[in-house]
C-alpha positions in Angstrom: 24.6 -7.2 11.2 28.3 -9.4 11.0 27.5 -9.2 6.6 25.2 -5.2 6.0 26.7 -3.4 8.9 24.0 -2.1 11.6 22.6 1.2 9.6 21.5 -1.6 6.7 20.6 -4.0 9.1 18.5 -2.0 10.8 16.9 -0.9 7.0 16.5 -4.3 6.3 15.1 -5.4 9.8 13.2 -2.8 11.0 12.1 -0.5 7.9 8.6 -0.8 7.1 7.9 -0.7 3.1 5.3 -0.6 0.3 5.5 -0.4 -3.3 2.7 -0.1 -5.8 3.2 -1.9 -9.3 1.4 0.6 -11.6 -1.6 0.0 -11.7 -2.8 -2.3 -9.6 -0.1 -4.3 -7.4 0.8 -3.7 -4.2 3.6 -5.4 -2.1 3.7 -4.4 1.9 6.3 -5.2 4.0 4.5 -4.3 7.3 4.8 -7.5 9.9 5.2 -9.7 7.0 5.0 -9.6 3.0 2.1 -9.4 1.5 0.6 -8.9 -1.6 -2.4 -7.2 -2.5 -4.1 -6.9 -6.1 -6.8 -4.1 -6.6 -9.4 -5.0 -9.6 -11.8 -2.5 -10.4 -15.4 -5.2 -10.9 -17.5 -1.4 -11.9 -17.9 2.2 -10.9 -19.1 1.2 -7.7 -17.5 -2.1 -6.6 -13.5 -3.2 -6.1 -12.2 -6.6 -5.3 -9.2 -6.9 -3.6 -7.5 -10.0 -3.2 -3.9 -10.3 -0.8 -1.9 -13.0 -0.3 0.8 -13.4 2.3 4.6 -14.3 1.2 6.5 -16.7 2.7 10.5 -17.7 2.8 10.9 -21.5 1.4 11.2 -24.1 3.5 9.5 -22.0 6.5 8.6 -24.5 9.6 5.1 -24.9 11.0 5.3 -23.2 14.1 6.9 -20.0 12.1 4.1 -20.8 9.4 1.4 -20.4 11.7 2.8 -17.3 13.3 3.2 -15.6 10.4 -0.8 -16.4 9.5 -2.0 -15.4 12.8 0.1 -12.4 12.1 -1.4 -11.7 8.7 -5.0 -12.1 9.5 -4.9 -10.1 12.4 -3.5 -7.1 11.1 -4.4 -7.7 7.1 -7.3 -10.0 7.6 -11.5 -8.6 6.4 -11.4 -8.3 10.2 -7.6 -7.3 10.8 -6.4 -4.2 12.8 -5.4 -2.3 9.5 -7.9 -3.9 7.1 -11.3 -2.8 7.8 -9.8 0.7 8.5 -8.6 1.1 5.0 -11.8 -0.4 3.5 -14.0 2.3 5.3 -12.0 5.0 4.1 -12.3 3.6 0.4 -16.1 3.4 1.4 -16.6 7.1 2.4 -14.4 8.4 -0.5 -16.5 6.4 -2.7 -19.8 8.1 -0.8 -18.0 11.4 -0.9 -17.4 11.1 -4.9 -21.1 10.0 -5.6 -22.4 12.8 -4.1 -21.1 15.0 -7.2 -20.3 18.0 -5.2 -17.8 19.0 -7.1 -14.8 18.7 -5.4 -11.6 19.4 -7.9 -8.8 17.4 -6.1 -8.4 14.9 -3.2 -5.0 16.5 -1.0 -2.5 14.2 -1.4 0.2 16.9 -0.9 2.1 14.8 2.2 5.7 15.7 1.6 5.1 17.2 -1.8 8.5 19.7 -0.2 10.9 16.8 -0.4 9.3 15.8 -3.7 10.8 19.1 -5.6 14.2 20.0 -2.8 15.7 16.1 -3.9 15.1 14.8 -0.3 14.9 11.4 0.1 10.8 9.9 0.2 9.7 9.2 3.7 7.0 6.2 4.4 4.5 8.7 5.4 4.8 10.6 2.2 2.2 10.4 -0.7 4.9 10.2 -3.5 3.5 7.2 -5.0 0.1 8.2 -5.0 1.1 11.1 -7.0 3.3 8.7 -9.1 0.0 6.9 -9.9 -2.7 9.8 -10.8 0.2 11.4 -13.2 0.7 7.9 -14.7 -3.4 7.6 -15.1 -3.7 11.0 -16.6 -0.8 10.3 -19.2 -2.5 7.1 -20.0 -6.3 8.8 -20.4 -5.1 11.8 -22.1 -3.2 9.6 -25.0 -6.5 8.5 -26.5 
């Protein structure tokens, strides 16, 4: 707080954050870093393979805390984990069924997007970051 002041403290401190690395890199900063590659194995199947970050030098109490931390919240059995796998799952299902559907809505905060407003966390931004960078990239033959 004495060196950033509180508003940047408090960014720095208490701010959770995410950023994808186009196109398959994530980095969370939600109760510890962690980062997450997504490789497409086929159509049907994705592995995705997360490590979590640590500062140098970090003692073995603070080690083990920050372990304990990631497996139960970003662990295969985690708080977050399995929720975000069975929504993958049921998109997946969803797609296969070939029903048609033209667009998934990923319009969360689309107003700030276009009025210069500042992204929020909640905001889909970077997923619409992502799909314009894939069609560029599928379109260019």
């Amino acid at each position: 707080v004495r060196k950033h002041g509180p508003e940047r403290a408090e960014s720095i401190g208490q701010v959770d954050r995410s950023m994808m690395i186009f196109p398959n890199l994530l980095i969370l900063d939600v109760m510890g870093i962690v980062v997450r590659k997504i490789t497409p194995t086929s159509a049907e199947h994705t592995r995705i393979t997360q490590w979590s970050l640590a500062s140098a030098g970090e003692g073995a109490d603070m080690r083990a805390r920050r372990l304990e931390n990631f497996i139960t919240f970003q662990g295969p059995g985690g708080f977050a984990t399995p929720d975000d796998l069975e929504a993958l799952e049921a998109c997946q299902a969803g797609f296969r069924t070939g029903a048609g559907v033209p667009w998934s809505d990923i319009s969360r905060g689309m107003h700030r997007e276009h009025s210069g407003q500042p992204c929020c966390t909640s905001d889909e931004r970077p997923i619409r970051a992502f799909w314009r960078r894939w069609q560029t990239l599928m379109s260019s033959g």
